[in-house]
C-alpha positions in Angstrom: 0.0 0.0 0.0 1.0 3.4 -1.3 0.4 6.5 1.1 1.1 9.8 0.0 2.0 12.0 3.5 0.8 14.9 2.4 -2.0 14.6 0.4 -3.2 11.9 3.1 -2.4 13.6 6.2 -3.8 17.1 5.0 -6.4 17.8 7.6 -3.3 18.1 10.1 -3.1 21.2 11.6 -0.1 23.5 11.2 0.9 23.3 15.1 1.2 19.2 14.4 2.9 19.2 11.0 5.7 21.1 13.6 5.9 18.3 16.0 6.2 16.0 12.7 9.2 17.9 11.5 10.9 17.7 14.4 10.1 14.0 14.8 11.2 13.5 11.6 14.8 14.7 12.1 14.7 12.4 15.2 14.4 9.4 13.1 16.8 10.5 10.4 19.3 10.1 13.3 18.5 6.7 13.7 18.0 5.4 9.6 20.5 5.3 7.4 19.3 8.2 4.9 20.8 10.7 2.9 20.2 13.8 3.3 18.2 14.4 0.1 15.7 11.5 1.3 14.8 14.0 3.9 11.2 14.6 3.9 10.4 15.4 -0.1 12.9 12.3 -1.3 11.8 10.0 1.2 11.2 6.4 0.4 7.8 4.9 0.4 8.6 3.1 3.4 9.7 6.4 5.4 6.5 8.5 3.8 4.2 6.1 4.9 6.1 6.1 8.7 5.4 9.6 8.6 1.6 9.6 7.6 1.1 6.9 10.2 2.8 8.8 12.8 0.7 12.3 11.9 -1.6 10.6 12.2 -1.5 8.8 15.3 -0.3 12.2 16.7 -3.8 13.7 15.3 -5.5 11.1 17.5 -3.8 11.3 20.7 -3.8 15.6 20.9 -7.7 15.6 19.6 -8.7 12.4 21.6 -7.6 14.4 24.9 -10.7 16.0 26.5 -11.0 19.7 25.9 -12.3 21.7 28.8 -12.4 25.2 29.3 -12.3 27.0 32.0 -12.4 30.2 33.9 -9.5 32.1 33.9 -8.0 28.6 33.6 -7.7 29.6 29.6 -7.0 33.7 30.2 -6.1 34.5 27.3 -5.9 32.3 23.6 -2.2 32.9 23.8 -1.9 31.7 27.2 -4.3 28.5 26.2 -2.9 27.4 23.0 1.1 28.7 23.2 1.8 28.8 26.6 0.3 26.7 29.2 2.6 26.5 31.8 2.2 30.7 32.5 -1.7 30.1 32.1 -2.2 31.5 36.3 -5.9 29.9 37.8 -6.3 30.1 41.0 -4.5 32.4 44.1 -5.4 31.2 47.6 -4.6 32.9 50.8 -5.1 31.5 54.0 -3.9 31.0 57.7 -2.4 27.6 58.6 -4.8 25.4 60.0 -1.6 23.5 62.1 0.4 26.6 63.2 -1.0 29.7 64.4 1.9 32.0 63.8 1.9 30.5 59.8 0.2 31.5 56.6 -0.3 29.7 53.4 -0.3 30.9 49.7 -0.8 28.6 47.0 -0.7 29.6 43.0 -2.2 27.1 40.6 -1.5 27.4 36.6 -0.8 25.2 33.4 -4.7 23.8 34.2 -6.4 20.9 32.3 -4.4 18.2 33.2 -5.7 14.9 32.4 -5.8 12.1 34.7 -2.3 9.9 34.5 -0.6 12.6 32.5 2.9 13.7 33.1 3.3 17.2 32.2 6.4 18.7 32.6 7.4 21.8 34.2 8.2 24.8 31.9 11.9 26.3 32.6 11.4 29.8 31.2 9.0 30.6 33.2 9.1 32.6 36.4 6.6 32.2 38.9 6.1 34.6 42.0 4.1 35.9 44.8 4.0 39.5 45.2 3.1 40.8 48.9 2.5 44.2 49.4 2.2 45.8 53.0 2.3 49.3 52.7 -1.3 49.6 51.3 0.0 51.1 48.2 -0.4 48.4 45.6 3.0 48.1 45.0 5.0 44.9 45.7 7.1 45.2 49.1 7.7 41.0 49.3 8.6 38.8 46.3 8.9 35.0 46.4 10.1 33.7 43.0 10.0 30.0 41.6 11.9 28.5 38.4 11.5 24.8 37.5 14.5 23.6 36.0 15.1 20.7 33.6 16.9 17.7 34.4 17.5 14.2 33.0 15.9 13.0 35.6 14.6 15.1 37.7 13.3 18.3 37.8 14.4 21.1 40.6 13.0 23.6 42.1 14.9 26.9 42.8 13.3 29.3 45.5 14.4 33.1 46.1 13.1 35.4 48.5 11.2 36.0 50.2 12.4 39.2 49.9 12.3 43.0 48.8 12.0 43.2 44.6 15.1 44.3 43.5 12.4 46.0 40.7 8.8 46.5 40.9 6.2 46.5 38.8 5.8 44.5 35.4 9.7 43.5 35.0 11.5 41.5 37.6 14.7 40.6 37.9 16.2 37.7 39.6 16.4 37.9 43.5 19.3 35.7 45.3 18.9 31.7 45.6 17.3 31.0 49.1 16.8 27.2 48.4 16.0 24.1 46.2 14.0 21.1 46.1 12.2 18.7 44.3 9.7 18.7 42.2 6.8 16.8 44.0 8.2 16.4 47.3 8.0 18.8 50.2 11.4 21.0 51.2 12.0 23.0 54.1 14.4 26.0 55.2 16.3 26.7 58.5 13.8 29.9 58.8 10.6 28.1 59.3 9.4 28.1 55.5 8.1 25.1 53.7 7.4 24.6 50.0 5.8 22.2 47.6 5.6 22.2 44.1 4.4 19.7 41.9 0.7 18.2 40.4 -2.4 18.2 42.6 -5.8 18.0 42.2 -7.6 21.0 40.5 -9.6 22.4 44.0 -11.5 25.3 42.1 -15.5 23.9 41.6 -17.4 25.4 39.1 -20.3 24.4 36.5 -18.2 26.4 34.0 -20.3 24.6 31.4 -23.4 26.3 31.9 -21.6 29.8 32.5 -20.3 30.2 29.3 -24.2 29.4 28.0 -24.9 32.3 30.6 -22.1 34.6 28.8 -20.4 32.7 26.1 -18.2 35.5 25.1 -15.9 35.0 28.1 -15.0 31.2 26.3 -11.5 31.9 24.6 -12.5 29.1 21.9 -15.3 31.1 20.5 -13.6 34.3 19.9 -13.8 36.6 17.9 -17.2 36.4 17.2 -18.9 34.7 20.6 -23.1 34.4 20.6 -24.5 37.6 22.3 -24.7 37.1 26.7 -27.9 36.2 29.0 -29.7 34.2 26.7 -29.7 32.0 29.4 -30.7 33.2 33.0 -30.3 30.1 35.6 -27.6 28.0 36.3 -28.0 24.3 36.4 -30.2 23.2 39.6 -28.9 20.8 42.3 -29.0 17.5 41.5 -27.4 18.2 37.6 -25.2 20.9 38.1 -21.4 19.9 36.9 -17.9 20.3 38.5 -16.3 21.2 35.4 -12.7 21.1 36.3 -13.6 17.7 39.0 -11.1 15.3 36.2 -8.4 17.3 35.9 -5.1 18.5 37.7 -2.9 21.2 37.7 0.0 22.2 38.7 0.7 24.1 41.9 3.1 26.2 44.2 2.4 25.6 47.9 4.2 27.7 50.9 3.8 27.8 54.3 5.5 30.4 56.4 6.0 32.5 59.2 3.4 35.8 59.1 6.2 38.1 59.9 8.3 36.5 56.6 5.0 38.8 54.6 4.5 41.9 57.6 2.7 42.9 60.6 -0.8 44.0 59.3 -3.2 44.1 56.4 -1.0 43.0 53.4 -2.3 42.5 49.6 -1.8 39.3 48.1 -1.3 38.6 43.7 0.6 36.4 41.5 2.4 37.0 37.9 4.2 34.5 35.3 7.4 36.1 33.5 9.1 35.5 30.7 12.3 36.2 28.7 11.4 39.3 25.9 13.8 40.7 23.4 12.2 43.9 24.3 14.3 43.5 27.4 18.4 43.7 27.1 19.2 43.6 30.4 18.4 39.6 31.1 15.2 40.9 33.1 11.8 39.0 32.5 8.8 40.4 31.8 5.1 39.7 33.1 2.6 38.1 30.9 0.2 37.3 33.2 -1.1 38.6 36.7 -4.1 37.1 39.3 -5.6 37.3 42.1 -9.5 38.2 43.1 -11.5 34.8 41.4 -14.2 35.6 38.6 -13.1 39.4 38.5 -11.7 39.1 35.0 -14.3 36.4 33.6 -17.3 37.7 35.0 -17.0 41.2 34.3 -14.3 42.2 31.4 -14.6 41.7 27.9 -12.6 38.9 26.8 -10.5 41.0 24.6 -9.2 43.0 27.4 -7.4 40.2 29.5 -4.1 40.8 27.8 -3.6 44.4 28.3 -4.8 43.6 31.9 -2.5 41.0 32.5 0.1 43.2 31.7 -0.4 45.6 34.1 0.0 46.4 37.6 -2.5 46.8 40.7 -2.5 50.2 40.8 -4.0 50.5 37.4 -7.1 48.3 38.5 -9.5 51.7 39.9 -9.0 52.7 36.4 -9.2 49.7 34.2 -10.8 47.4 36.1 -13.6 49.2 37.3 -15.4 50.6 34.2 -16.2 46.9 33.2 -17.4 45.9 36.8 -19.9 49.6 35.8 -20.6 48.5 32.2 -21.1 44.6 33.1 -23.6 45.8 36.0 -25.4 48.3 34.0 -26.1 45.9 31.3 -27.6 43.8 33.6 -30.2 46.1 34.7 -29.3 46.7 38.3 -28.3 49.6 40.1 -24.9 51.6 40.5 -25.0 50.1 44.2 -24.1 46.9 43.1 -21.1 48.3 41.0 -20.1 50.3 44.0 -20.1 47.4 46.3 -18.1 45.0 43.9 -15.3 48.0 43.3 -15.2 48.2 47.0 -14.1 44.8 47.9 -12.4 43.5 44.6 -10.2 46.3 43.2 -7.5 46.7 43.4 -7.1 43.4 42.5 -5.5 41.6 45.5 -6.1 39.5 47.7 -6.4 41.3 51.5 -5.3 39.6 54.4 -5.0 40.7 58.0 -2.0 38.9 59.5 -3.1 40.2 62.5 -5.7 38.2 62.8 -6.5 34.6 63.9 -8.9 33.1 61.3 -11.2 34.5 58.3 -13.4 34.2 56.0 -13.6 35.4 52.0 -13.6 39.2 51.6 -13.5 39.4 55.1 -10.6 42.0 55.6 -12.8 43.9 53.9 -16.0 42.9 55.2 -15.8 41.3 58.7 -13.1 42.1 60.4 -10.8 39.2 60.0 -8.1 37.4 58.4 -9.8 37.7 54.9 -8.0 35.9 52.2 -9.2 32.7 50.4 -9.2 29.3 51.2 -9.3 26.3 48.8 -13.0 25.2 49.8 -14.2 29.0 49.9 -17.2 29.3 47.4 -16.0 32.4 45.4 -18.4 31.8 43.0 -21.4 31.6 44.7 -20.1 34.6 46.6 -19.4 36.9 43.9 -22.5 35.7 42.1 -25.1 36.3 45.6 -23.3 40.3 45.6 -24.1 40.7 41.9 -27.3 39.0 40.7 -28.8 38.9 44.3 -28.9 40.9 47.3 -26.3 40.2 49.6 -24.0 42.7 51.4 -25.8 45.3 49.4 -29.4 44.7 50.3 -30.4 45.7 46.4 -33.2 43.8 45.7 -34.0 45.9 42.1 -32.9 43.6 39.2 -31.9 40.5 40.9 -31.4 37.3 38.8 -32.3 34.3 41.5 -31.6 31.8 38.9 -27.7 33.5 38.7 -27.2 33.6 42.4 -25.4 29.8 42.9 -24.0 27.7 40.7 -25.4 24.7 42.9 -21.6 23.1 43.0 -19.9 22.8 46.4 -16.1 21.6 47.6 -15.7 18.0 47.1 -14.1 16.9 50.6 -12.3 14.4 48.8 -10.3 16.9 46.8 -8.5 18.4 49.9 -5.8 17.7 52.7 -6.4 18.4 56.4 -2.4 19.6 56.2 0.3 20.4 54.3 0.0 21.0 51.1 -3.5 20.8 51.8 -4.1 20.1 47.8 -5.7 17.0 47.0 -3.4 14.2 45.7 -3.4 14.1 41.9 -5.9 12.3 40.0 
């Protein structure tokens, strides 16, 4: 049997026909060819290893199960080029073992299947940015690389400490400490770090939410279906935990209070990268979280990017006119605008080291630690302030069938201690 690779494999997209040409030189290291049998030349023997292997390749990237989630896909850069700086999910919490200790936790590179090995990315920088002045400017850094070994890969830890820059470049603090991926390191100060694949702990029916506003889905840009043409979520009972099959990978520390300050602190994340644009071996941000379902909920898909790129101080002016326009278009008062802005911008999120315990938005709110906690339901928070009445008391315009998503923690998906992420599925 004859099979011509090109005519026959034609329905392969561009981003496979690279992997093939790269497999392809592979091989040619292992067959005696000549040069000119390289790829046009080839035998009928070595065109039809090709086609087979294009097309097996076809099978095993389509055949994986596409999910899509909140800001787990950002940006359509940052879920089709670069994963592994794709940011998801910023927690913030005090340690449920040690009284003196808090916990941050930054999840990225989501939709992990079950059994899959992903690797860690090497160019990309991780870090935590604490600030503590109440000025929106970092004050605390900790930074992460993952680098690549035969082997094994490490883990290389600096800070915490001052930024030797702020803002949207960084530059490379000091080596504190490294460890393994996947197993948990310590330091003679009282810190303890884990990186490596857990269990995805964000629940969400994102399925029915992008039916609810289907222009925050990545994959149907540019042209998404026009928002609210459906008004309810999914009721108890058949509601979905879209992200409960996969894992993703995550950055746990636990540490001392005073390592972060004494008193209300701000809490985000960023992924840098390496960028001609700068000379000076610097990296630059591509992408920056913190408060859940601020971005997807209530900016235009389009405007993630330039977002990302900038800095918490900029959120009272960016951020802020799509919490108005978002609310406005959904019929209900200014109040419900005003009450969103005051909790969720700039966003961070606010912690009170000061305190013992807390609850979500409840530096803010309630007089406590604030911060976030794995099994916190964000959404059904966020969603109560804006389509219901909570906090505000705004009754005009509510949405009740908007107000929950009817999907709770899954007990199962979480440790009672360190690294409190669920073991990988």
């Amino acid at each position: 049997m004859r099979i011509n690779a090109r005519s026959s494999t034609s329905f392969i997209p561009t981003e496979v026909w690279v992997l093939i040409d790269k497999l392809v030189q592979n091989m040619a290291a292992f067959f005696p060819l000549k040069r000119s049998l390289y790829w046009t030349r080839a035998t009928r023997f070595f065109r039809t290893l090709v086609a087979i292997i294009a097309i097996l390749l076809v099978v095993l990237i389509y055949a994986t199960p596409k999910a899509l989630a909140s800001d787990h896909q950002d940006t359509t850069f940052l879920a089709t080029k670069l994963t592994a700086a794709d940011l998801t999910d910023l927690y913030v919490f005090e340690s449920p073992t040690n009284s003196n200790n808090a916990v941050l936790i930054m999840d990225f590179d989501p939709l992990i299947v079950s059994g899959e090995q992903r690797p860690f990315d090497p160019n990309v920088l991780y870090q935590f940015k604490i600030d503590n002045t109440g000025d929106s400017i970092e004050d605390v850094v900790l930074q992460f690389n993952i680098n690549r070994t035969r082997f094994q890969q490490i883990v290389t830890v600096r800070g915490p400490g001052r930024p030797i820059i702020g803002g949207t470049d960084s530059a490379l603090l000091p080596v504190s400490s490294t460890g393994l991926v996947n197993q948990t390191f310590s330091t003679s100060n009282g810190i303890k770090f884990f990186v490596g694949t857990r269990k995805d702990p964000f629940f969400f029916d994102l399925e029915q939410f992008f039916k609810i506003i289907p222009d925050r889905n990545y994959s149907l840009q540019p042209n998404p279906s026009p928002p609210f043409q459906v008004l309810s979520f999914r009721p108890p009972g058949q509601a979905q935990d879209t992200l409960a099959p996969f894992n993703v990978h995550s950055i746990i520390v636990e540490l001392p209070r005073k390592l972060l300050g004494s008193g209300k602190i701000g809490v985000w994340m960023t992924t840098s990268v390496n960028t001609p644009r700068l000379r000076n071996r610097n990296l630059a941000q591509i992408e920056r979280l913190a408060v859940p379902a601020l971005n997807e909920l209530f900016m235009d898909f389009k405007a993630h990017n330039n977002s990302n790129l900038q800095t918490p101080t900029q959120d009272a002016s960016n951020q802020s006119q799509f919490i108005q326009a978002f609310v406005n278009a959904i019929g209900r008062p200014q109040g419900i605008a005003n009450a969103v802005i005051s909790v969720a911008i700039p966003d961070v999120i606010q912690a009170d080291l000061s305190k013992a315990s807390g609850s979500y938005f409840g530096t803010q709110l309630g007089n406590n630690f604030g911060g976030r906690r794995p099994k916190d339901d964000v959404i059904d928070v966020t969603a109560s302030v804006v389509f219901g009445n909570a906090v505000t008391g705004i009754t005009t315009g509510q949405i009740p069938g908007l107000t929950t998503d009817n999907v709770g923690p899954n007990n199962a998906n979480f440790l009672s201690d360190f690294p409190y992420l669920g073991n990988p599925l």
